[in-house]
C-alpha positions in Angstrom: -84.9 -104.1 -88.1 -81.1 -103.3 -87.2 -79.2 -106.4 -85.8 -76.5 -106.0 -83.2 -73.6 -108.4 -83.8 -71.8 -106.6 -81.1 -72.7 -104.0 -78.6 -70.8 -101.2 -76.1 -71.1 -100.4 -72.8 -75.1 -100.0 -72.0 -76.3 -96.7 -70.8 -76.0 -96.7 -67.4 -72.9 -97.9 -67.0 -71.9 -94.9 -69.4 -74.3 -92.6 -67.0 -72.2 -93.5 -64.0 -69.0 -92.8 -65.3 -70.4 -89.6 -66.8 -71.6 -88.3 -63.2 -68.4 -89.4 -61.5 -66.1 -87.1 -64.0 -69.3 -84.1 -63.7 -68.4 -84.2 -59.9 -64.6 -84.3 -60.2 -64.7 -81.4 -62.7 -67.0 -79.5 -60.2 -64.5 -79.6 -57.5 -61.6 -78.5 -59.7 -63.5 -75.9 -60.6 -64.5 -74.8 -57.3 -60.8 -74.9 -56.2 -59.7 -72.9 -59.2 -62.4 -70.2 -58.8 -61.6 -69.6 -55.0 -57.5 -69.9 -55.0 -56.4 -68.8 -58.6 -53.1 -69.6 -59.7 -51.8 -71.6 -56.4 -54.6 -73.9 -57.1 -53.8 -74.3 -60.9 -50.3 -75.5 -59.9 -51.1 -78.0 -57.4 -53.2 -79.5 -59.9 -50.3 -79.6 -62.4 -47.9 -80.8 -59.8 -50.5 -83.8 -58.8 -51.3 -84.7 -63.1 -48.7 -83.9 -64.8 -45.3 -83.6 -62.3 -45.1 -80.2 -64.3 -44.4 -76.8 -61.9 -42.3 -74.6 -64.1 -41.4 -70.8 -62.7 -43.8 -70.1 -65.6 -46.2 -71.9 -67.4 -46.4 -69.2 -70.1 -43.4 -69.7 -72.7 -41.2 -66.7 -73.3 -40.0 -66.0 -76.7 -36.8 -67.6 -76.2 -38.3 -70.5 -75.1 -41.0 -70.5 -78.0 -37.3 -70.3 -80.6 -35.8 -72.4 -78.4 -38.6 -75.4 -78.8 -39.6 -74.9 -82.3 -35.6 -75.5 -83.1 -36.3 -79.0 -82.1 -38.3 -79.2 -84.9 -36.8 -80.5 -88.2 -37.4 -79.3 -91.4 -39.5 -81.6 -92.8 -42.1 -81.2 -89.8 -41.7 -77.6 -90.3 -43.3 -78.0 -93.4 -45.9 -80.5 -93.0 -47.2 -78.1 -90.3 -46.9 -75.4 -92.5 -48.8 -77.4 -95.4 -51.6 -78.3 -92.9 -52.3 -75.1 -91.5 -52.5 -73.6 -95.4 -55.1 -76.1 -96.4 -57.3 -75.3 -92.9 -56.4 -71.4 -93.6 -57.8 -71.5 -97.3 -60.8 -73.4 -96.3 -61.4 -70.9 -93.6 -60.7 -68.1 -95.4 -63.5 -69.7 -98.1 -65.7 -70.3 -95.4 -65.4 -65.9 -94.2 -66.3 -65.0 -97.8 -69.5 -66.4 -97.5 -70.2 -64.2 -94.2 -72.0 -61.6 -95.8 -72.7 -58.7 -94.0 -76.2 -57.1 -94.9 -78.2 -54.0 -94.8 -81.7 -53.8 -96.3 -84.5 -50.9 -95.8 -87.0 -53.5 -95.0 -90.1 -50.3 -95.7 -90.0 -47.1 -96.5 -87.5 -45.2 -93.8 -86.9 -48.3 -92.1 -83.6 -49.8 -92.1 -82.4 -52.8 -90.5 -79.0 -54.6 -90.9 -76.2 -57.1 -89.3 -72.5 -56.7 -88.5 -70.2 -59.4 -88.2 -68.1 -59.2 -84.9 -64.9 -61.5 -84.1 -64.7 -62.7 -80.6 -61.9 -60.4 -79.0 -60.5 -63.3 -77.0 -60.3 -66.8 -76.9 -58.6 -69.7 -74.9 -57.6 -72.6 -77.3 -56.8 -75.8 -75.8 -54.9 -78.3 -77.8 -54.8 -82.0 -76.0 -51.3 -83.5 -75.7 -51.2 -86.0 -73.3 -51.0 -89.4 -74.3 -51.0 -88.0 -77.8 -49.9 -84.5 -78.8 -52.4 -83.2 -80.9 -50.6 -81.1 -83.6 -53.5 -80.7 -85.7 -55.8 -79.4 -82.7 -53.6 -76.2 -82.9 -54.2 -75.9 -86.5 -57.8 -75.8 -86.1 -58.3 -73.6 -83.2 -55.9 -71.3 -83.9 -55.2 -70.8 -87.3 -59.3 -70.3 -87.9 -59.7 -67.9 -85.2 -56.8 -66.0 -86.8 -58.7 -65.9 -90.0 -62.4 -65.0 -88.6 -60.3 -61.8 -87.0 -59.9 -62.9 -83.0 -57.6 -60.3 -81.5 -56.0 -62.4 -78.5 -55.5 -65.6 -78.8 -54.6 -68.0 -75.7 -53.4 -71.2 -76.6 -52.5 -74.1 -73.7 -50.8 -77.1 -73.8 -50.2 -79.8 -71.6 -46.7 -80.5 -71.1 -45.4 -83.7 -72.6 -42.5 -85.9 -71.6 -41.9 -83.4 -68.5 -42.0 -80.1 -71.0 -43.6 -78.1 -74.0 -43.9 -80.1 -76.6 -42.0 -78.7 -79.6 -44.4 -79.1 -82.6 -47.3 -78.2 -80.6 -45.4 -75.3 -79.7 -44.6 -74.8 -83.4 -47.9 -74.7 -84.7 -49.3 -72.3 -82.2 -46.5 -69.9 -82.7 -46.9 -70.0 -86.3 -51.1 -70.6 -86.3 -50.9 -67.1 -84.6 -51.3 -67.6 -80.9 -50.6 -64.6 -79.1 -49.5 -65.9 -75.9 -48.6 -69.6 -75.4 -48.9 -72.2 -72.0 -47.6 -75.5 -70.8 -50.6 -76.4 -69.0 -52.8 -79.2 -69.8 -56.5 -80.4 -68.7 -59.1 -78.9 -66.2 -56.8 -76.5 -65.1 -55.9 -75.6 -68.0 -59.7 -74.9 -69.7 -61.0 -73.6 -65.7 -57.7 -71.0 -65.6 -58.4 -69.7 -69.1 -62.3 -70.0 -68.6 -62.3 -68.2 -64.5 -59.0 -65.9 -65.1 -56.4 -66.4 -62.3 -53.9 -63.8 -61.3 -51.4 -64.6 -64.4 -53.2 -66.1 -67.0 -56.0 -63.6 -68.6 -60.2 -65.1 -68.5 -61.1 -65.4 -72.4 -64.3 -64.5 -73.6 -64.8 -68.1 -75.3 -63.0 -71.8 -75.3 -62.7 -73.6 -77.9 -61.0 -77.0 -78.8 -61.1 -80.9 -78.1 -60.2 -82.8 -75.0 -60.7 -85.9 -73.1 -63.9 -86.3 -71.0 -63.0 -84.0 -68.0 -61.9 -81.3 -70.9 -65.4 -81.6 -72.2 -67.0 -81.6 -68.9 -65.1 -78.7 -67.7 -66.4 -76.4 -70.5 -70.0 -77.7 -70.5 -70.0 -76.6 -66.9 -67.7 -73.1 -67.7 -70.7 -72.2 -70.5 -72.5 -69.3 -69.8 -69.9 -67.4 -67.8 -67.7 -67.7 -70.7 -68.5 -69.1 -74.5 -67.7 -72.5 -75.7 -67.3 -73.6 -79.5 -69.3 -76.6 -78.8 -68.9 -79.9 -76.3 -66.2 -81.8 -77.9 -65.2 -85.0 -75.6 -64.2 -88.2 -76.3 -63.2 -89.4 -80.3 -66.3 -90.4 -81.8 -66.5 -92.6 -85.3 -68.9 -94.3 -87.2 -68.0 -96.5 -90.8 -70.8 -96.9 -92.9 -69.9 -99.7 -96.0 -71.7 -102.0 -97.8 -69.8 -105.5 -99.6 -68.3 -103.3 -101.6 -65.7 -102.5 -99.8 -63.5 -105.9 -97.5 -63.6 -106.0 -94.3 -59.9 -105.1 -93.9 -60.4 -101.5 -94.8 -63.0 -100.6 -92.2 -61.5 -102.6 -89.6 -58.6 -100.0 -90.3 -61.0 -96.9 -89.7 -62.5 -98.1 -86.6 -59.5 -98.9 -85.1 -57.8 -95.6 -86.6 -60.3 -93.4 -83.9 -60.4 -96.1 -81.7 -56.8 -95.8 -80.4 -57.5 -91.9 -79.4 -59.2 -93.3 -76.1 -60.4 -96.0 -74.0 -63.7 -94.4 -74.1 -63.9 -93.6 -78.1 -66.9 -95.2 -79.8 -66.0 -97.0 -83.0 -69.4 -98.2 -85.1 -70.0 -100.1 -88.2 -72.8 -100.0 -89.8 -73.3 -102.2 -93.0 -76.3 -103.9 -94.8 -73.6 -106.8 -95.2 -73.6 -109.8 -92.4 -70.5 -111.3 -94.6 -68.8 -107.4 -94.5 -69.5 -107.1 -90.1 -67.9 -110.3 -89.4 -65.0 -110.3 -91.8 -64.4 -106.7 -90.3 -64.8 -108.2 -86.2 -62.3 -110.7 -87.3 -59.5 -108.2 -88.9 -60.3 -105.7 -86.2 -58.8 -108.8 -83.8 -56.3 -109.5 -86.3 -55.0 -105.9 -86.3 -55.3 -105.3 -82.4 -52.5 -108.3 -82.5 -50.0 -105.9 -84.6 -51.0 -102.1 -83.9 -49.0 -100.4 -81.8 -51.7 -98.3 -79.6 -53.6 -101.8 -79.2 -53.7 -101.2 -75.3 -55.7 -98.5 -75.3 -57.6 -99.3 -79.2 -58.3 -102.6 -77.6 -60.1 -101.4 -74.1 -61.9 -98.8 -76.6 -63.4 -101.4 -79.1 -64.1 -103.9 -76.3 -65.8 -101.5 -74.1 -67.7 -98.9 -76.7 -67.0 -100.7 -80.3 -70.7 -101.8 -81.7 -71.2 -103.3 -85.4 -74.4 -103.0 -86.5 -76.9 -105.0 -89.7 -79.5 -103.2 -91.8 -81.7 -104.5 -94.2 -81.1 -101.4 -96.6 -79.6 -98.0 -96.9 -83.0 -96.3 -96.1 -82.4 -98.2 -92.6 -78.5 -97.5 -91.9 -79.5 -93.8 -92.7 -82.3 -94.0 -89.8 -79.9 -95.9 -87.7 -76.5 -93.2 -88.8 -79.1 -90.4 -87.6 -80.2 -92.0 -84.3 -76.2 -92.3 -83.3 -75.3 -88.6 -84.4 -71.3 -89.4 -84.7 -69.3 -87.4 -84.7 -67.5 -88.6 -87.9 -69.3 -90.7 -90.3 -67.1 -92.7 -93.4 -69.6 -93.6 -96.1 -68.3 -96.6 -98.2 -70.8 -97.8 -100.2 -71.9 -97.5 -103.9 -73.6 -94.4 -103.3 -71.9 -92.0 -100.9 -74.0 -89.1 -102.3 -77.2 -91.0 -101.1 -76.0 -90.7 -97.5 -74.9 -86.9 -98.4 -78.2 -85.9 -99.5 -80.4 -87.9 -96.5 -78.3 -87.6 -93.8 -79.1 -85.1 -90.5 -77.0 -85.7 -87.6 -73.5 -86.1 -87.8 -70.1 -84.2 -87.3 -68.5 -84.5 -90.9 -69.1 -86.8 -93.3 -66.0 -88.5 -95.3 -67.4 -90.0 -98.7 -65.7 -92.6 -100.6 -62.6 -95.3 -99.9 -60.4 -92.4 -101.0 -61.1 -90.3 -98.0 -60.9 -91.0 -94.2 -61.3 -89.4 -91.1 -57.2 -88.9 -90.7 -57.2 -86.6 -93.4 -59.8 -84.9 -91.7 -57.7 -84.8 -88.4 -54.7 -83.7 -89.8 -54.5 -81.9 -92.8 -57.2 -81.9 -95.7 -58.4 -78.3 -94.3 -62.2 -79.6 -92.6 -61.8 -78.7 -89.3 -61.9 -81.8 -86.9 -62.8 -80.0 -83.7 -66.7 -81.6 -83.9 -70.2 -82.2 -81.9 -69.6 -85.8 -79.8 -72.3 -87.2 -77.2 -75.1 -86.7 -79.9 -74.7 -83.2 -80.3 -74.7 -83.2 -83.8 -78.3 -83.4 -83.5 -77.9 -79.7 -83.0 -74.8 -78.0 -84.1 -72.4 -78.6 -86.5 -68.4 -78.4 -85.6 -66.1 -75.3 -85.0 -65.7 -73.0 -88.4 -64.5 -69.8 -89.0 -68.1 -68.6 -87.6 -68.1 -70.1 -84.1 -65.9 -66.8 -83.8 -67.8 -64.1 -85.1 -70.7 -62.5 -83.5 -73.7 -61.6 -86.0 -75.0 -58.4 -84.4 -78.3 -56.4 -85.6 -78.6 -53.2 -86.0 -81.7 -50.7 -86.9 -82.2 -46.9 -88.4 -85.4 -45.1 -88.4 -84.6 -42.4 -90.9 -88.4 -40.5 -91.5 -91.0 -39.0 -88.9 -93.5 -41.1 -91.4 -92.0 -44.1 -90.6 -91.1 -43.8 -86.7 -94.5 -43.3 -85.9 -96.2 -45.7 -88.1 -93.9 -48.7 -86.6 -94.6 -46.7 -83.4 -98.4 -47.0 -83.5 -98.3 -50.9 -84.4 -95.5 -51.0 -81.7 -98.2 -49.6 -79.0 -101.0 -51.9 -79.1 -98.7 -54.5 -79.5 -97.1 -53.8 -76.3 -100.4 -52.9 -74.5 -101.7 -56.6 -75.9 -98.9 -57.9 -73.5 -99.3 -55.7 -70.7 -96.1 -53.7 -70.9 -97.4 -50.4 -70.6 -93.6 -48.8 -70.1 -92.7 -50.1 -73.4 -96.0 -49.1 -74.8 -94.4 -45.1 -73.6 -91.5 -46.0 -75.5 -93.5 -46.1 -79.2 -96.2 -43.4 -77.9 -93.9 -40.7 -77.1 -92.8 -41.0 -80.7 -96.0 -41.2 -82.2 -96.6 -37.9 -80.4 -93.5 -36.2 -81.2 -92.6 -37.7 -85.2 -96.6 -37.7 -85.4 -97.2 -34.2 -84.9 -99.5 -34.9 -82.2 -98.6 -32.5 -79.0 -97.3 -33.6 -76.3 -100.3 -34.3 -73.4 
């Protein structure tokens, strides 16, 4: 039986705050929909003091802020967006496109289509999120997307230069200084300056999230990524030092990031709660890792692994750092969860920034049912079918019939008798 040493916020509390951002977002939206662009800059002029001529960056300006970028950034951004352009360019290969003649004059078969245009959204407010524009837009690039919309919130009152530098050279095609709801409802609705996408992808606070839960349908979404979710998973072999270092090291993204341990080691869960306090006295970011750890930080006892794997499952993070003995044992019996790092070696950091895994991934248990944004998210699979014989088109066509008469869809039912009649030799009655 698991034992709590520590627990987050409980669910209702969590519940209330979730309806109170689902109403905000719906208003924004509303606004947005009804008075296009006028609305989108009052909203930038009330959350971000940002009301340029033009939110969209001109060429010039796109030189003009990736100058401010040295060298060396240059090409660490360069490095990172190679590794998630490799990966993604692995991850196409294995898209197979297929036709089969599944009987005799019978041929069925699937296509795969790139999304013509999507709306990236790369977060950059308290932090800008470099990496978000790797993995948005250098993998749409590579699955094929023909327009590519990539926005921005400004940062320190304008574009921020290496967020700007890695969309320019990820492949946006057009560029904005524009950041939250607005941002996703402009690119989601269309206003009169700023072209609606056909799907959104990329992370975001909670409104972000909320804004394209509630956009889905209208347009498509890669998948509801909110809040920075991790989990550690150790056992003694690993000190306590080390996973108070990954908790805290997603903890600091938010004040509403869920940091978990979950360990079969009493001794291992309250060495780590003390070094996490020993840590928040040092880090940097401890104002906002603090308020995150105190409010939604839970550690977490099993009995055995069996148990942290039913416990790991139930919690569907969206990243999951294994440290124990036997990573592979959690690799081969673990369901639900975002991406899995294995091993002391690894961490979810590498996965943010630059190992090539794409760290746009399913939060709020949606890992139960998805898996995170990959070169697919942006191709269409699309069937297609061929009847190439008489023989064949009515022998489908007679199954076809009864089938549809056993429904009581007597139109469709015309649809496979006519053919019958006509491929049949049968005349026409």
């Amino acid at each position: 039986m698991p034992t709590y040493l520590k627990r987050g916020r409980d669910a209702e509390a969590v519940a209330e705050s979730d309806a109170a951002v689902r109403s905000t977002v719906e208003t924004i939206l509303a606004d947005i929909k009804k008075r296009g662009d006028a609305a989108v800059r009052e909203l930038s002029e009330r959350f971000d003091k940002w009301s340029p001529e033009s939110f969209r960056l001109t060429e010039s300006e796109i030189e003009q802020a990736m100058s401010r970028v040295s060298k060396r950034d240059l090409e660490d951004i360069r490095f990172a967006q190679a590794q998630v352009r490799n990966f993604a360019e692995k991850q196409l290969a294995c898209l197979k496109e297929l036709e089969v003649e599944t009987l005799p004059g019978v041929v069925l078969g699937h296509k795969n289509i790139p999304v013509q245009t999507i709306g990236c959204y790369v977060p950059g407010g308290k932090y800008p999120m470099v990496g978000s524009a790797h993995m948005s837009v250098v993998t749409a690039k590579v699955a094929g997307v023909k327009k590519i919309i990539a926005c921005a919130p400004p940062f320190k009152g304008g574009p921020h230069p290496a967020i700007v530098a890695a969309m320019h050279l990820g492949g946006a095609s057009e560029i904005y200084v524009l950041g939250g709801v607005q941002a996703v409802a402009a690119m989601g609705l269309g206003t009169e300056t700023i072209d609606r996408v056909d799907m959104l992808v990329g992370p975001g606070n909670a409104f972000v999230a909320e804004a394209k839960r509630q956009l889905y349908g209208r347009v498509g979404i890669d998948l509801f990524a909110g809040p920075t979710e991790t989990l550690v998973i150790a056992d003694d072999s690993v000190d306590g030092e080390i996973c108070a270092t990954d908790l805290l090291g997603q903890a600091e993204h938010g004040p509403t990031s869920p940091a978990v341990l979950l360990t079969n080691s009493e001794k291992l869960a309250r060495d780590t709660m003390a070094e996490v306090e020993r840590q928040l006295k040092v880090l940097p970011t401890a104002e906002i890792a603090s308020k995150s750890w105190a409010d939604y930080g839970e550690v977490i006892v099993c009995d055995s692994y069996e148990e942290m794997v039913t416990e790991a499952d139930r919690i569907a993070s969206e990243h999951v750092q294994v440290m124990t003995r036997d990573p592979d044992y959690f690799l081969q019996n673990m369901r639900n969860y975002g991406a899995l790092f294995l091993g002391p070696r690894t961490n979810v950091a590498y996965g943010d920034k630059v190992i090539g895994t794409n760290h746009t991934l399913p939060t709020k248990k949606a890992a139960r049912y998805t898996g995170g944004l990959w070169v697919g998210k942006f191709i269409k699979t699309c069937t297609y079918q061929r009847v190439l014989t008489d023989e064949a088109s009515t022998m489908i066509g007679e199954y076809c019939s009864r089938l549809c008469v056993l429904e009581g869809f007597y139109a469709h039912a015309e649809q496979a008798n006519i053919r019958v009649r006509r491929y049949g030799g049968r005349n026409e009655a």
